[in-house]
N, C-alpha and C positions, 0 to 999 in steps of 0.2 A: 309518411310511413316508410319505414324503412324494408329494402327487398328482403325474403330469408338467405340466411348460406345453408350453404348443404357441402358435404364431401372438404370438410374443413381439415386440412393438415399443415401443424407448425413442423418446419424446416429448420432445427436446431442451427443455429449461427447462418442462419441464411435469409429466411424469411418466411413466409407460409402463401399455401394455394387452396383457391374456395372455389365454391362455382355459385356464382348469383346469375338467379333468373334466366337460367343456361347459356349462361358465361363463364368459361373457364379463366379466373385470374388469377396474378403470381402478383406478390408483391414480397420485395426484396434487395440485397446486394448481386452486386455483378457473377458471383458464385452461383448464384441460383439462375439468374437468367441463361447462363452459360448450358446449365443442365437441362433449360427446356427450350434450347436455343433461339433465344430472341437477341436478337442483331439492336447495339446500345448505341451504333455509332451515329442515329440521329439526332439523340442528347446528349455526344461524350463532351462536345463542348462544356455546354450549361451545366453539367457533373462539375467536369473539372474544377469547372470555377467556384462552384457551392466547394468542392473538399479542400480547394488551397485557401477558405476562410474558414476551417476547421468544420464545419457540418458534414453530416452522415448522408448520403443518398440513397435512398428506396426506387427502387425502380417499379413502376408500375405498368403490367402486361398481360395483354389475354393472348393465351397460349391460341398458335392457329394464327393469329394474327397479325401480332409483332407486339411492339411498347407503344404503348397511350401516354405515359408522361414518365413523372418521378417527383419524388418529394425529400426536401433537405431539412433536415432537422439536427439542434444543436443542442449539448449542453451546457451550461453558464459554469465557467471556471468558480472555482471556489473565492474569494476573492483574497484569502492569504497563500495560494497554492505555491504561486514564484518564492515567497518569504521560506516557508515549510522547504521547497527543495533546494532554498541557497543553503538552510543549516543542514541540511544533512552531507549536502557538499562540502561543506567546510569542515563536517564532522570526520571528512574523507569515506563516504559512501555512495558509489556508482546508482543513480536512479533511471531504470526502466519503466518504459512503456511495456504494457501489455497489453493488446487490446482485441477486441473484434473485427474494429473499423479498419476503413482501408488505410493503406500508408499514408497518403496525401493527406487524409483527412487529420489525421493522427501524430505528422511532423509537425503539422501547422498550429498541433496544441500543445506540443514538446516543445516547439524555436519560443511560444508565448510565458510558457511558466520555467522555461528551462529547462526539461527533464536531456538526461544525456544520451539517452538509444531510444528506438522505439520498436519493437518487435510487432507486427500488425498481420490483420486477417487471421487469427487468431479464435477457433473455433472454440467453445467453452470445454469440449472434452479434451484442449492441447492443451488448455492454461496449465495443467499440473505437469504435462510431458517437457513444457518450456522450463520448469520452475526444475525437474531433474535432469536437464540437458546443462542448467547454470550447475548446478547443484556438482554434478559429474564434468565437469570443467575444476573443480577445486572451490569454487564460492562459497562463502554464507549468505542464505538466501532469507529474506526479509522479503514477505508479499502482505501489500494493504491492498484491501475489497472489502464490499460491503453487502453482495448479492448471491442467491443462490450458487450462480454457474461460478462464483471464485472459491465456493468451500473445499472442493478436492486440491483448490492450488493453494490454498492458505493452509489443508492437512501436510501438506507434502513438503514445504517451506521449513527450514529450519524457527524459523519462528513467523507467527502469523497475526497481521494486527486488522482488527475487523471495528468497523465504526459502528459508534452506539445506535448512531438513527438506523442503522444499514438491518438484514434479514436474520432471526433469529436464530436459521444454519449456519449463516456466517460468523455471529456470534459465539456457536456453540465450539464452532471448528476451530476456532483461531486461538493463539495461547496467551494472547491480551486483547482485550477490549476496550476501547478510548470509548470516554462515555460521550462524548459529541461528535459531530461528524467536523471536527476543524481539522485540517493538515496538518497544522504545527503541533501536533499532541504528537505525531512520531516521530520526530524528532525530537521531542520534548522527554517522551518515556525511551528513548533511547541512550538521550543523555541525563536523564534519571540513573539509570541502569548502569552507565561507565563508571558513575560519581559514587552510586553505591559500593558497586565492587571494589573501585578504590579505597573507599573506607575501612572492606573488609581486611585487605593485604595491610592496610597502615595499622589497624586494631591489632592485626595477627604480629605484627612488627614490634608493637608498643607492650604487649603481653608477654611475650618472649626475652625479650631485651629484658627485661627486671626479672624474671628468672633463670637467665643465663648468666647475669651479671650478680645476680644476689648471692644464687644458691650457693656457686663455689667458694663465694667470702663467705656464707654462711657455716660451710663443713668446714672449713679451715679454721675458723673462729674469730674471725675479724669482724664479723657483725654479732651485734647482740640481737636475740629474739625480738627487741622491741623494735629494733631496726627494718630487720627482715619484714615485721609486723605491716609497718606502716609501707614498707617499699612495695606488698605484697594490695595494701590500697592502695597507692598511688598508681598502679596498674590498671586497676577495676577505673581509677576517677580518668586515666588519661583515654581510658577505651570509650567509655561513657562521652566524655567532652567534646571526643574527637567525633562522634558518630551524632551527638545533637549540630554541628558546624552545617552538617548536612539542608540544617532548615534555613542554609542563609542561600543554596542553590536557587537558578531563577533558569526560567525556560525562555523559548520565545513568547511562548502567550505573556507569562509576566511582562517581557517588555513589548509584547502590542498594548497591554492593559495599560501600561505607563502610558505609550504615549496616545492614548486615547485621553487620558485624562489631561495630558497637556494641551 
């Protein structure tokens, strides 16, 4: 059986403090211990070395007394995370870290999948102050999350992409929603999106051109109506044509999906 808590308080981006069986304990990051000052440096080792293999540490302390341990806890990289941020790199887009965790912890999952900065210790009411710090630097800012505490940074984001399996704020907030939680779908629908818009300006291109080049033969009297007639489909057929080419685009999942099957 387990003891009661009583006088339970979560510590937004830090941790939270209970009191069991008139035990006052803190269980948290180094931010929170700082504030009820308990002294880390008989675990900084054993910290250390859990955040330089990418795990999060909790510290765990009863206030009055000092720290009783800590606990390291990790989450399992996605396993196409590296793949997803080589094409966006290649797509020439800068990927950030955002995160809670501490730096150490945090570089060491940037050096593994790639990503190029990492901005850390990162409380969930800055995420959006980060995202208008880029923003007010001259950026276009693109934020992926999938949890409550990212929806104010995915609102604030010029554009915001929230994964399917992720929380239905963050769904609601963001202004695309990838129906799985893969990586490679953002860079998949972002170069969806380039190929698109290119289409539009070659359509916009291919429509113009037969009536900049018709009409004047037309008032001048070089073309006959029936001319004009057909130049005026050939127009519709080349916008049409040009915009089905579209179905022969291929993402990254397309090519995981190949070579899974190879």
């Amino acid at each position: 059986k387990l003891d009661k808590v009583e006088d339970f308080q979560s510590m937004i981006g830090r941790g939270l403090v209970a009191t069991v069986s008139g035990h006052q304990l803190a269980i948290g990051n180094r931010r929170l211990m700082g504030e009820k000052d308990q002294d880390t440096a008989v675990f900084e080792d054993r910290a250390t070395a859990f955040e330089e293999k990418g795990l999060t540490v909790m510290w765990v302390a009863e206030i009055g007394k000092g720290i009783l341990g800590l606990i390291a806890v990790g989450d399992t990289v996605k396993p196409h995370a590296a793949i997803a941020l080589a094409g966006l790199k290649k797509s020439g887009i800068e990927t950030i870290m955002l995160t809670g965790d501490n730096a150490r912890s945090a570089r060491a999952v940037a050096e593994t999948v790639g990503v190029d900065k990492v901005i850390a210790d990162v409380v969930p009411a800055e995420k959006a102050g980060e995202v208008t710090r880029l923003k007010n630097e001259g950026r276009v800012v693109g934020m992926v999350g999938d949890g409550i505490n990212d929806a104010p940074a995915l609102a604030e984001a010029d554009i915001g992409f929230a994964m399917g399996t992720g929380t239905d704020v963050a769904m609601h907030t963001a202004g695309i929603t990838l129906m799985r939680g893969e990586p490679t779908l953002v860079a998949d629908a972002i170069g969806v999106s380039r190929a698109t818009y290119s289409k539009i300006w070659q359509n916009l291109f291919w429509a113009f051109i037969y009536n900049l080049i018709a009409l004047p033969l037309a008032a001048m009297g070089f073309l006959s109506p029936v001319i004009a007639g057909a130049a005026m489909a050939m127009s519709s057929v080349s916008v049409v044509s040009n915009s089905l080419l579209l179905k022969r685009w291929q993402g990254q999942e397309d090519d995981l999906k190949k070579g899974e099957k190879v």
